[in-house]
LUMPAKOL-576847 format. One line per 3 residues: number of its first residue (from 1); their letters; for each residue x, y negated, z of N, C-alpha, C. Coordinates in Angstrom, 1 decimal, padded with zeros to 4 digits. Layout:
BEGIN
NUM = a = X/Y/Z/X/Y/Z/X/Y/Z ~ ... $
***
This chain:
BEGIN
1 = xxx = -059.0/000.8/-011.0/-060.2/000.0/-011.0/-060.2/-001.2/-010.1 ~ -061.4/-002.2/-010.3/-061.2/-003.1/-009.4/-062.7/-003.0/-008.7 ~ -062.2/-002.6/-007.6/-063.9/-002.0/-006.1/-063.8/-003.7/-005.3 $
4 = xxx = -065.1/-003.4/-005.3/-065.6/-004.9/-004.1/-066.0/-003.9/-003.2 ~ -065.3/-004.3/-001.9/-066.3/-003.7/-000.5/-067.0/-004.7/-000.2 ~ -068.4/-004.8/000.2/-069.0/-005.6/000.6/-068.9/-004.7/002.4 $
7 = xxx = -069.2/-005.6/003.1/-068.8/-005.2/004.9/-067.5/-004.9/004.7 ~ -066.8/-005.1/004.0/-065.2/-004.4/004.4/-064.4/-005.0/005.7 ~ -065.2/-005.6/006.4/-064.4/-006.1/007.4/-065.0/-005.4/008.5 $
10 = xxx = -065.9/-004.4/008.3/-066.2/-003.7/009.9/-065.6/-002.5/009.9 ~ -066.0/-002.0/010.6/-065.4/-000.3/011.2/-065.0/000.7/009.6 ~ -066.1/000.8/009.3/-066.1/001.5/007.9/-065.5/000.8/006.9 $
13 = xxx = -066.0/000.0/006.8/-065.3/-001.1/005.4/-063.7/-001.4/006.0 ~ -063.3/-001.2/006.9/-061.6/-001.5/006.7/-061.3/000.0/006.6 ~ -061.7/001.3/006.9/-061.3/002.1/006.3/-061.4/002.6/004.9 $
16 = xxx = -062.4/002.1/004.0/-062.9/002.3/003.0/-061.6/001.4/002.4 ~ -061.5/-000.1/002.5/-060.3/-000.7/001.9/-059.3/000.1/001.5 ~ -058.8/000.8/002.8/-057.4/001.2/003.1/-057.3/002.5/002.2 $
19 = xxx = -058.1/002.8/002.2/-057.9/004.4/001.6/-058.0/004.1/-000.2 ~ -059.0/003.0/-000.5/-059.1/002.6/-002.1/-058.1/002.2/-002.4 ~ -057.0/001.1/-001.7/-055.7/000.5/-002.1/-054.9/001.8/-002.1 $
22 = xxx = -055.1/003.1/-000.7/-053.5/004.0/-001.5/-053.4/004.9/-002.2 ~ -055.5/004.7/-003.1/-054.8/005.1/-004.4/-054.8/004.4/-005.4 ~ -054.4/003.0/-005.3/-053.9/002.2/-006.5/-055.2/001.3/-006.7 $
25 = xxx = -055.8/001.5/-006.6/-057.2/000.3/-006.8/-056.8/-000.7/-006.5 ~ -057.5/-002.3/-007.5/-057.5/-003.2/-007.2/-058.9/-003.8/-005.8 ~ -058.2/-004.0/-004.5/-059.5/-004.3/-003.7/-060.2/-005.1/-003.3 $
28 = xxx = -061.1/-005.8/-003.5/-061.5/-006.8/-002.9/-062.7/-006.6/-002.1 ~ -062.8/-008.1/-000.7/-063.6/-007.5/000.5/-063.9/-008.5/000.4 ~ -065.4/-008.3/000.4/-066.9/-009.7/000.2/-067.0/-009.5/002.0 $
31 = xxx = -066.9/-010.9/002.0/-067.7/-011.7/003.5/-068.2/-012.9/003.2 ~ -068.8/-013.5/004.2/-069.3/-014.5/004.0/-068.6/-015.7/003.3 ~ -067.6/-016.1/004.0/-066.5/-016.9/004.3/-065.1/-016.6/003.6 $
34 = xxx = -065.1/-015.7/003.2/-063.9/-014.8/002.8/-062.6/-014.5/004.4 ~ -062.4/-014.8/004.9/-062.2/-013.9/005.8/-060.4/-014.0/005.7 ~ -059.8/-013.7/006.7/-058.6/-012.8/006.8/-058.3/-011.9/006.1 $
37 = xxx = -056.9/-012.1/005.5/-056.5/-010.9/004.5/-056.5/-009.5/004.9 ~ -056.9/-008.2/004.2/-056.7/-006.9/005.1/-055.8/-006.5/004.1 ~ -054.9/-005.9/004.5/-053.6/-005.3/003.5/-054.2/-004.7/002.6 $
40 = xxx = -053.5/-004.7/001.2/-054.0/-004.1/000.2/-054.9/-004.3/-001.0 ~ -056.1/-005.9/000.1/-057.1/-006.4/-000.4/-057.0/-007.9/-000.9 ~ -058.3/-008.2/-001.3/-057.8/-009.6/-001.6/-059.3/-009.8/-000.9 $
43 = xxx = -059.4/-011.0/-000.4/-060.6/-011.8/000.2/-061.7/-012.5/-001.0 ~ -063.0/-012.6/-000.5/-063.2/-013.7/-001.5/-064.6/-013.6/-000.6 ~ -065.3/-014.8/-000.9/-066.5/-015.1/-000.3/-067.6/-015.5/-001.0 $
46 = xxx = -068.8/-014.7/-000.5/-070.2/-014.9/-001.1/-071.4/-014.4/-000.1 ~ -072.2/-015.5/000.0/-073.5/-015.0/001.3/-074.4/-014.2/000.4 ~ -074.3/-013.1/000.7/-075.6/-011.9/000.5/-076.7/-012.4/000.5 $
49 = xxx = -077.0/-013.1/001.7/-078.6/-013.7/001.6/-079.5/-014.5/000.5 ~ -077.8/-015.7/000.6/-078.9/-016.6/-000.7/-078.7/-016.3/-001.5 ~ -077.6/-014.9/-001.9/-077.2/-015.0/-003.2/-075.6/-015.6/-003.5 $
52 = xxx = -075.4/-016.7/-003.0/-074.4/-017.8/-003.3/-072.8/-017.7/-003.3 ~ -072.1/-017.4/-004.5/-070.8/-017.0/-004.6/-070.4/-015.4/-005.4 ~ -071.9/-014.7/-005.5/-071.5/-013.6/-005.5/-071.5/-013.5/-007.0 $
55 = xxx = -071.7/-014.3/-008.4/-071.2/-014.3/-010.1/-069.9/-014.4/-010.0 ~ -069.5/-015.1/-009.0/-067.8/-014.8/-008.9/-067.3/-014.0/-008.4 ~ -067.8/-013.7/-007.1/-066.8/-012.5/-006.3/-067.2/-010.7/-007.1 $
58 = xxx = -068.0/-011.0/-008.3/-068.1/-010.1/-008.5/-067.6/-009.6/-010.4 ~ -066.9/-010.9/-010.5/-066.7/-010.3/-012.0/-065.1/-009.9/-012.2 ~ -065.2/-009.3/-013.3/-064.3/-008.1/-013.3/-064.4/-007.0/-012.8 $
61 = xxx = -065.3/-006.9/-011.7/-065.4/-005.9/-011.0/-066.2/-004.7/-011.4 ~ -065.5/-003.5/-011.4/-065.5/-002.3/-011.9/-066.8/-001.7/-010.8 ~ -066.6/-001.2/-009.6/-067.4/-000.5/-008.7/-067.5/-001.7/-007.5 $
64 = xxx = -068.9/-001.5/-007.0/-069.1/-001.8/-005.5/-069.4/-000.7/-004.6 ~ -068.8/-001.1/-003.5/-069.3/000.5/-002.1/-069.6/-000.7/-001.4 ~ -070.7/-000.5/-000.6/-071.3/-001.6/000.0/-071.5/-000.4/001.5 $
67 = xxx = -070.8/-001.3/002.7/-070.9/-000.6/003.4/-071.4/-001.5/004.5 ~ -072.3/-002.3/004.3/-072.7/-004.0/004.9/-073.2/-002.6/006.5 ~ -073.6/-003.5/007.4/-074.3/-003.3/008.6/-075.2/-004.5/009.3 $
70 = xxx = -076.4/-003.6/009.9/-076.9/-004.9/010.6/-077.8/-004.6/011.5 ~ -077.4/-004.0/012.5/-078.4/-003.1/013.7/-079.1/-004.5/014.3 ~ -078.7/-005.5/014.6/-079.4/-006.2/015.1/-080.5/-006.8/014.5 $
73 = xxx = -081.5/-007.3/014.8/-083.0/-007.7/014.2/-082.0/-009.1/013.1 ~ -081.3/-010.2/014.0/-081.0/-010.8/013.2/-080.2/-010.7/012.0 ~ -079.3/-009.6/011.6/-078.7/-009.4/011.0/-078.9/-008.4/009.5 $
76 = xxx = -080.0/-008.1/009.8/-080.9/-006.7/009.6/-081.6/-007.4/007.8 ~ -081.5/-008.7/007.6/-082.0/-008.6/006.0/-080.4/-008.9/005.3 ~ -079.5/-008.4/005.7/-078.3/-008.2/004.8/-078.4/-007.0/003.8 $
79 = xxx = -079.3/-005.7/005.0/-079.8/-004.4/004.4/-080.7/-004.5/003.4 ~ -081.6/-005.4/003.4/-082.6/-005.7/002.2/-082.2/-006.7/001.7 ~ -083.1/-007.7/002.1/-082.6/-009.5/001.0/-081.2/-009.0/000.4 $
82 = xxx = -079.9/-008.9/001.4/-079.0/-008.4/000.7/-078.2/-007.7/000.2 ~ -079.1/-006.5/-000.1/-078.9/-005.3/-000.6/-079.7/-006.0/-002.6 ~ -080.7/-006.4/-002.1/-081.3/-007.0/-003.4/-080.3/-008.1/-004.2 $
85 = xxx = -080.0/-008.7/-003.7/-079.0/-009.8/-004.1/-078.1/-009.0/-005.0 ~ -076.9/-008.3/-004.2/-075.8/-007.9/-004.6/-076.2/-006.9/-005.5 ~ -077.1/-005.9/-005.7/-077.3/-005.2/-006.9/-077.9/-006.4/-007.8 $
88 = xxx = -078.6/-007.0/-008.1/-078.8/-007.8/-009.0/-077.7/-008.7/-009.4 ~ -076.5/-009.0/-008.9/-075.1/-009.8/-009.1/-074.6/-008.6/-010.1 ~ -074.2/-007.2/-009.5/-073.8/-006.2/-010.3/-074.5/-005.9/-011.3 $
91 = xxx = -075.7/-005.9/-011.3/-076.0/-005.5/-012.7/-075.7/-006.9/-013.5 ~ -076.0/-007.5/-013.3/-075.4/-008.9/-014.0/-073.7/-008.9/-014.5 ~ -073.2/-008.3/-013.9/-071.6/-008.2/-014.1/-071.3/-007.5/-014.7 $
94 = xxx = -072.0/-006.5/-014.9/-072.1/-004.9/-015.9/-071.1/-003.8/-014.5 ~ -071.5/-003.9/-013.6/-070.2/-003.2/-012.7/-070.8/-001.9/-013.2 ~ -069.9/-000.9/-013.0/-070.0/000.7/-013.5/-070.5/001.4/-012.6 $
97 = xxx = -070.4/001.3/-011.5/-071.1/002.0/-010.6/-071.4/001.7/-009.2 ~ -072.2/002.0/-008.4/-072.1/001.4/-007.1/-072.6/002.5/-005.9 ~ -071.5/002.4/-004.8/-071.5/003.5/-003.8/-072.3/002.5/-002.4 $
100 = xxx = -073.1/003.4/-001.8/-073.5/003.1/-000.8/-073.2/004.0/000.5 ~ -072.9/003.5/001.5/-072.3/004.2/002.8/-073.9/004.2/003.5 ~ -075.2/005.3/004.0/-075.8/005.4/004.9/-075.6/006.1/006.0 $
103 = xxx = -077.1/007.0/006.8/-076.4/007.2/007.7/-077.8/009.2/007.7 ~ -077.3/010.1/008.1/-077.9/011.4/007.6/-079.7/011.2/008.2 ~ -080.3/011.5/007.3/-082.0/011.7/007.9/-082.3/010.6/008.4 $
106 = xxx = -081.6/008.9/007.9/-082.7/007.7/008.1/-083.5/007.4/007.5 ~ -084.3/008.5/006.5/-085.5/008.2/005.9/-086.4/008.9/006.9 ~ -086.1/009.6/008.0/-086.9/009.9/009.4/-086.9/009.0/010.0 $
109 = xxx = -085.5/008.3/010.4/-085.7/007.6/011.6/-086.7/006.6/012.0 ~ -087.0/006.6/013.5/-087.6/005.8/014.4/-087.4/004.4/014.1 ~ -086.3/003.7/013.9/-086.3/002.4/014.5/-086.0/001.5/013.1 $
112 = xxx = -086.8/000.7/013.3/-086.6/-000.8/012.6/-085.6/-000.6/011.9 ~ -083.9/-000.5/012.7/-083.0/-000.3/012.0/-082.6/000.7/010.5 ~ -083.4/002.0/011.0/-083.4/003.1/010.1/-084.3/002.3/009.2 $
115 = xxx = -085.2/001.8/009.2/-086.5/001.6/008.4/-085.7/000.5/007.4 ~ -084.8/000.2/007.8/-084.0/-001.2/007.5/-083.3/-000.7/005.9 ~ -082.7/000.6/007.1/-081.1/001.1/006.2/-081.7/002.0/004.8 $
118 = xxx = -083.0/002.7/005.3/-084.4/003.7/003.7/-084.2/002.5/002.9 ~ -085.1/001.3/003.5/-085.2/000.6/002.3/-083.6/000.0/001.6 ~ -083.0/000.0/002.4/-081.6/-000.1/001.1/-081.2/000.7/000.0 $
121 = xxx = -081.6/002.2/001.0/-081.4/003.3/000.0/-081.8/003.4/-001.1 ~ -083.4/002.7/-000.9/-084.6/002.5/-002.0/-083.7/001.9/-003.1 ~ -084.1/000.5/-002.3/-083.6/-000.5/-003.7/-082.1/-000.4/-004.4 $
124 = xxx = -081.1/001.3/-004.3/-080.4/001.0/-004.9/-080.6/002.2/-005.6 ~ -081.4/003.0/-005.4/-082.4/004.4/-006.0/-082.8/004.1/-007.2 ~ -083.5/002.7/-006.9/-084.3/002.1/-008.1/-083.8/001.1/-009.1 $
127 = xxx = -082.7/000.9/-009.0/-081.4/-000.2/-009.6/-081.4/-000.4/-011.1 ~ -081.2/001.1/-011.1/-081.1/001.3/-012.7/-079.6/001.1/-013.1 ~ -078.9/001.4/-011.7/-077.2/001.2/-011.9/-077.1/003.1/-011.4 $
130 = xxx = -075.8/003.3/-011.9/-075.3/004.7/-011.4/-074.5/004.6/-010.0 ~ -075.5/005.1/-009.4/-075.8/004.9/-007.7/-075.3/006.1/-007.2 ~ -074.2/006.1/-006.4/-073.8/006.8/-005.3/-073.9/006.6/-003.9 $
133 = xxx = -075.1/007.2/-003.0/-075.2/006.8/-001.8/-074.6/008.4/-000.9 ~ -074.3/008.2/-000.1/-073.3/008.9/001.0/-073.8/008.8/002.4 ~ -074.1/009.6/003.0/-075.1/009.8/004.2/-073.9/010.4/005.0 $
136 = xxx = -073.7/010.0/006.1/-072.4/009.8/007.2/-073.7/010.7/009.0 ~ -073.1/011.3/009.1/-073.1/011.4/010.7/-072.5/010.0/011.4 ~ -073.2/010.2/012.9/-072.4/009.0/013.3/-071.1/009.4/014.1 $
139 = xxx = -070.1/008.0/013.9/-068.7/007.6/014.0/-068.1/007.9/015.7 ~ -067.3/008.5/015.6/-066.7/008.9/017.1/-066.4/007.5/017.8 ~ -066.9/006.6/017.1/-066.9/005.5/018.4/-068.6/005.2/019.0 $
142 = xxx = -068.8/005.8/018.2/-070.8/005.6/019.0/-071.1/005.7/019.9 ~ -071.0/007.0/020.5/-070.8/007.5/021.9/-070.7/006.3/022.8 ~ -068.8/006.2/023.0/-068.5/005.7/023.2/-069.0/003.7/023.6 $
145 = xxx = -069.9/003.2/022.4/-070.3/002.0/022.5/-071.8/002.2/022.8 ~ -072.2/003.4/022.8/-073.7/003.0/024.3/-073.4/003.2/025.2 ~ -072.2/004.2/026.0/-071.9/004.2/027.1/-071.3/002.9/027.6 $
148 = xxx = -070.9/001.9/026.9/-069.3/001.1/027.5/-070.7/-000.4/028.1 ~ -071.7/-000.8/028.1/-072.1/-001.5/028.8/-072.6/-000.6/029.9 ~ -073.2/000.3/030.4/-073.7/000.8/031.0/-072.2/000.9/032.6 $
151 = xxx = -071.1/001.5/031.6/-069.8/001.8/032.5/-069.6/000.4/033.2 ~ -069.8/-000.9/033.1/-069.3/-001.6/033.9/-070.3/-001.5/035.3 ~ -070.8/-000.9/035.5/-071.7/-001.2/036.3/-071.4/000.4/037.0 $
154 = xxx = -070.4/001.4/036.3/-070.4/002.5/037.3/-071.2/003.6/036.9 ~ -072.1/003.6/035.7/-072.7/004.7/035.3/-072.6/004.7/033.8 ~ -072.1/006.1/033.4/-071.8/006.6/032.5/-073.3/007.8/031.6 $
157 = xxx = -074.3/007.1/031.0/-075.3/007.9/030.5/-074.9/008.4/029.6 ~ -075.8/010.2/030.1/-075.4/011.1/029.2/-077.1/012.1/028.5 ~ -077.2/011.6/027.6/-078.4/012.2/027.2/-078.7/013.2/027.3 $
160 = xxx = -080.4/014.2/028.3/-080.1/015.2/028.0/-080.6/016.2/026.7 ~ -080.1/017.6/026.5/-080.6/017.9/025.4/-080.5/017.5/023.9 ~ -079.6/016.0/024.1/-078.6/015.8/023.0/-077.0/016.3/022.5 $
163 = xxx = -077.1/016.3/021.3/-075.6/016.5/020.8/-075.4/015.1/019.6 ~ -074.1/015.2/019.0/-074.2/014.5/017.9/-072.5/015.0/017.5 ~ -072.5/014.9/016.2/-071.7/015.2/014.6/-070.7/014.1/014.9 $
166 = xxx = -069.7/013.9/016.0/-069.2/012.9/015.2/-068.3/012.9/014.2 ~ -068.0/011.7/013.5/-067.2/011.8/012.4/-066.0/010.8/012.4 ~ -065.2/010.7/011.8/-063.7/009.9/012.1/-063.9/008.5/010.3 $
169 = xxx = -064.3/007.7/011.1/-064.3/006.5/009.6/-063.3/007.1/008.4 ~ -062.1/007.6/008.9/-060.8/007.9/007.8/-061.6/008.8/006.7 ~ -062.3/010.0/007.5/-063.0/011.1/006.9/-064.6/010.2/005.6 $
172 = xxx = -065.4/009.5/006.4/-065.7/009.0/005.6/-065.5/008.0/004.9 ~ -064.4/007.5/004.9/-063.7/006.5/003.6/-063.4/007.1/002.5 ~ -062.9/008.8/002.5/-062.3/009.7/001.7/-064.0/010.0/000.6 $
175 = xxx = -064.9/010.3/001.7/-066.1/010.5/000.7/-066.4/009.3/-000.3 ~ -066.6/008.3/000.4/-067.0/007.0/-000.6/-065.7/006.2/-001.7 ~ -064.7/007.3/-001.3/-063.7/006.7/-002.4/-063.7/007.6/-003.5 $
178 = xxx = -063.6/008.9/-003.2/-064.6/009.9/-004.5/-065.4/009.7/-004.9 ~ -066.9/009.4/-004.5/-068.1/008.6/-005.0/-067.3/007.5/-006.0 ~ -066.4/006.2/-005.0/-066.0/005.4/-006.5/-065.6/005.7/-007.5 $
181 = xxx = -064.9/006.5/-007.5/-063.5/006.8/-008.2/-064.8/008.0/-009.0 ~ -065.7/008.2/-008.9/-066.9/009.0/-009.8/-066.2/010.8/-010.1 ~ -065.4/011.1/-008.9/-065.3/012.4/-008.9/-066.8/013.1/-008.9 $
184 = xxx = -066.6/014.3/-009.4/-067.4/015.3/-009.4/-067.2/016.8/-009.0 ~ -067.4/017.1/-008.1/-069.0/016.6/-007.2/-068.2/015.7/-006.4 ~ -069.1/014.7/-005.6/-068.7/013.7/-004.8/-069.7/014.0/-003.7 $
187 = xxx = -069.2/014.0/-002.2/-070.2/014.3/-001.5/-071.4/013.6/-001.2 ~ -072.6/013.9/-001.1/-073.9/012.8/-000.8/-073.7/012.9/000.7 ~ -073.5/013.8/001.6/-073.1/014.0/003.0/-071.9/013.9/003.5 $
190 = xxx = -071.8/013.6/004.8/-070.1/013.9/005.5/-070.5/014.4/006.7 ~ -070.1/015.4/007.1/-070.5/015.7/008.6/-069.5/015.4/009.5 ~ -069.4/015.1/010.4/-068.2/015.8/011.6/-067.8/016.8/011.4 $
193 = xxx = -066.0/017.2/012.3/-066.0/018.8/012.1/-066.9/019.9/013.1 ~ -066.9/019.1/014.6/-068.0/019.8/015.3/-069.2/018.9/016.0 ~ -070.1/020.0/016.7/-071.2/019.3/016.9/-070.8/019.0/018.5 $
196 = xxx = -071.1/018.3/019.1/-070.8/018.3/020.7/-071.8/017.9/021.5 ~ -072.2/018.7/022.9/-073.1/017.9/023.6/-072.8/016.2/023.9 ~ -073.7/015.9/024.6/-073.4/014.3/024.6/-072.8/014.3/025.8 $
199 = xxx = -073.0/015.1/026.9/-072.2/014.8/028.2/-071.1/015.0/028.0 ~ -070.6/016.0/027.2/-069.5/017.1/026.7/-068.1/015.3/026.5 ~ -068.8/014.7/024.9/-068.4/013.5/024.9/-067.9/012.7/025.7 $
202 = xxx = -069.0/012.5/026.2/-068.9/011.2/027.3/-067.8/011.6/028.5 ~ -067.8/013.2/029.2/-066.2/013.5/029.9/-065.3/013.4/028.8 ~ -065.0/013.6/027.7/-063.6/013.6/026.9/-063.7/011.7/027.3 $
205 = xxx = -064.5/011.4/026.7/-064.1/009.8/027.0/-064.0/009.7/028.3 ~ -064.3/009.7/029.2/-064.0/009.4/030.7/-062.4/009.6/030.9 ~ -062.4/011.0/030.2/-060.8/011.4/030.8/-059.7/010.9/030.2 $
208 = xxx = -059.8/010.7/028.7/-059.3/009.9/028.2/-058.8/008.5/028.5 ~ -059.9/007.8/028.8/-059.8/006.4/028.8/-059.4/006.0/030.8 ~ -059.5/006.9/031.0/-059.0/006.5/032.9/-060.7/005.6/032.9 $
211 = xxx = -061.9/005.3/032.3/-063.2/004.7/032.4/-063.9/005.0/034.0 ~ -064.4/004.3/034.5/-065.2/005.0/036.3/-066.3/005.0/035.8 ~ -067.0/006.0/036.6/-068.2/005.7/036.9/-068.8/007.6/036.8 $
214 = xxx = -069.9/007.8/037.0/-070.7/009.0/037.7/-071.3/009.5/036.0 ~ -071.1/010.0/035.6/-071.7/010.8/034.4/-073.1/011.3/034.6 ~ -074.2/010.3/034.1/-075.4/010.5/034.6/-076.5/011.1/033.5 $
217 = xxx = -076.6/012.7/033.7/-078.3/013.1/033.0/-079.2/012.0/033.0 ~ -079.6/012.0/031.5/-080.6/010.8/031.6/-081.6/010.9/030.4 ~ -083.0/011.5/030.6/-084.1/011.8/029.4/-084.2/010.3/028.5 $
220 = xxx = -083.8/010.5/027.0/-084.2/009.0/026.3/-086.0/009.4/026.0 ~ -086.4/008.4/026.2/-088.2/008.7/026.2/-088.5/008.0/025.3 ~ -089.2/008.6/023.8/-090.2/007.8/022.9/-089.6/008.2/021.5 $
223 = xxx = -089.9/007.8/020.5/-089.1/008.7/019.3/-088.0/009.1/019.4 ~ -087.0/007.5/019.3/-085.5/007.8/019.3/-085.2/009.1/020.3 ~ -085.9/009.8/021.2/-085.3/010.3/022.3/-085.6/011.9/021.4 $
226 = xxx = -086.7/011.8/020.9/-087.4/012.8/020.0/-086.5/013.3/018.8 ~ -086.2/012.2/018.1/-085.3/012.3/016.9/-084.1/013.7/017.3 ~ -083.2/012.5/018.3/-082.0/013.1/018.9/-082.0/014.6/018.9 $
229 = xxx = -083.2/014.5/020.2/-083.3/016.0/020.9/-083.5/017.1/019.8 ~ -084.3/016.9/018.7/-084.3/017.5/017.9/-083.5/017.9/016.5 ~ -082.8/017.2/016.9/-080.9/017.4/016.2/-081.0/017.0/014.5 $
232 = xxx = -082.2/015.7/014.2/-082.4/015.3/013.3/-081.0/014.2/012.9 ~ -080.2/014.3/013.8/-079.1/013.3/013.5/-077.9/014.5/012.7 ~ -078.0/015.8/013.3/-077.3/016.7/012.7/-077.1/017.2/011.4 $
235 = xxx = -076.0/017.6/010.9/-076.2/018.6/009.2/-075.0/019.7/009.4 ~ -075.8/020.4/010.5/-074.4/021.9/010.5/-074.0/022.5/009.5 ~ -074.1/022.2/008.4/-074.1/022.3/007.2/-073.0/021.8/006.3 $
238 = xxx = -072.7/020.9/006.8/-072.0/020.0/006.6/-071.0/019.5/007.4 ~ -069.4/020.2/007.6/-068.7/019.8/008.6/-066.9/019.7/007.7 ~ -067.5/018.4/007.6/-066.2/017.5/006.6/-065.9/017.1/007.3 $
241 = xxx = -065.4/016.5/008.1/-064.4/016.0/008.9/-063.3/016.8/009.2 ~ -062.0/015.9/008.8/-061.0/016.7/009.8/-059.9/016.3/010.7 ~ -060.8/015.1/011.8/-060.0/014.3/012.7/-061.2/014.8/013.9 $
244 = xxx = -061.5/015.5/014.9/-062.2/015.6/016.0/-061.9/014.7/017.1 ~ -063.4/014.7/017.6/-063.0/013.4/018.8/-062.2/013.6/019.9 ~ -061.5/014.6/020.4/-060.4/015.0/021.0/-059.3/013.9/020.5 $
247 = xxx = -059.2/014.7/018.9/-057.8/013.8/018.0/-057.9/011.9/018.1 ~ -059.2/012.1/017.7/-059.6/009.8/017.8/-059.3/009.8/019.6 ~ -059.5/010.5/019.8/-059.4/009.5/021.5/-058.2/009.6/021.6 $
250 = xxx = -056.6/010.8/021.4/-055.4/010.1/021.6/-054.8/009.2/021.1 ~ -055.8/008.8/019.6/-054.7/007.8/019.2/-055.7/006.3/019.6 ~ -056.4/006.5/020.1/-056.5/005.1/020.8/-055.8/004.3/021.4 $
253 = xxx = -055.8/002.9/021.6/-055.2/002.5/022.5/-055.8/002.6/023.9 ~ -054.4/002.6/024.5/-055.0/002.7/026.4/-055.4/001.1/026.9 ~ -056.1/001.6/027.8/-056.6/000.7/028.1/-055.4/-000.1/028.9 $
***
């Protein structure tokens, strides 16, 4: 087939590439600009927002897995405006199916961002294309990237009463390449293989990484803190993964 990753140049999306090229897929990775080649893929450019480029970057094309991101406020109508856009290109192109990468129980979530990532869910619910979305625990570098501003300064926050699922990108590349590839059953979830506390984490990263600083108990106050504690990020239910954050932290690089 020939798959467009839309985000294929973040965390997820270069795993998602990599895994659709080694099984033969033709791949291509939508950015704005078209971007740096990622092995396997081919580049091409079209802005989500206004729409512009994307009758081209999208014909021939068989499946889209749209694995865009946009936690920040500015970045945040790529999830809608252009979540709208690119299904409307695809149906225009006749593409056969389209996978979406989310993230477990953001039709709960607290924040802006979740409220961001539902309504994507929506509008590709409502498409009227054969829609595969994929609900992910979050990625064993998460942790890791709310701790790492905090660490320069010597403290290492560790939430209390929290755990979290993490999961290995490789693990969820495999789900959203089943979803393309329209295996059946194809998972709607991916979990981690285990669940861990968050301090639990945060020492494996410490020890790992040679990182300083005092591993600090710390209450999150207000929904987000609510969500957590309440293990709405969780699906014990669900433990696909088979790279644990033990395994992702050796093969990191050292610092």
């Amino acid at each position: 087939m020939t798959v467009l990753v839309a985000g294929g140049t973040g965390e997820a999306g270069r795993a998602v590439v990599a895994e659709l090229a080694g099984r033969g897929h033709d791949v291509r990775v939508l950015s704005r600009r078209g971007g740096s080649p990622i092995a396997g893929a081919h580049p091409v450019a079209a802005d989500l927002i206004s729409g512009s480029g994307l009758a081209d970057a999208l014909a021939g094309v068989d499946v889209v897995v749209d694995t865009t991101d946009g936690k920040s406020r500015r970045a945040r109508p790529v999830l809608t405006t252009g979540a709208a856009n690119l299904i409307a290109a695809a149906g225009a192109a006749h593409v056969t199916r389209t996978v979406l990468l989310s993230i477990v129980n953001v039709d709960r979530g607290p924040l802006a961002y979740y409220r961001a990532k539902a309504e994507q869910e929506q509008r590709y619910r409502t498409a009227g294309l054969d829609t595969r979305i994929v609900r992910a625990t979050q990625f064993h570098s998460f942790v890791p990237m709310l701790c790492a501003p905090a660490a320069r300064v010597g403290l290492l926050p560790a939430l209390t009463h929290t755990a979290f699922q993490p999961i290995d990108v490789r693990d969820v590349a495999r789900g959203l390449a089943d979803a393309a590839d329209g295996r059946s059953p194809a998972p709607d979830i991916v979990g981690g293989p285990e669940i861990l506390r968050m301090d639990d984490i945060v020492r494996q990263w410490k020890s790992a990484t040679g990182v300083r600083g005092a591993v600090a108990p710390i209450r999150l106050p207000g929904a987000l803190g609510r969500f957590w504690r309440a293990g709405e990020n969780l699906v014990p239910g669900h433990r696909d993964g088979t790279i644990t954050f033990a395994q992702w932290l050796a093969q990191q690089p050292r610092r």
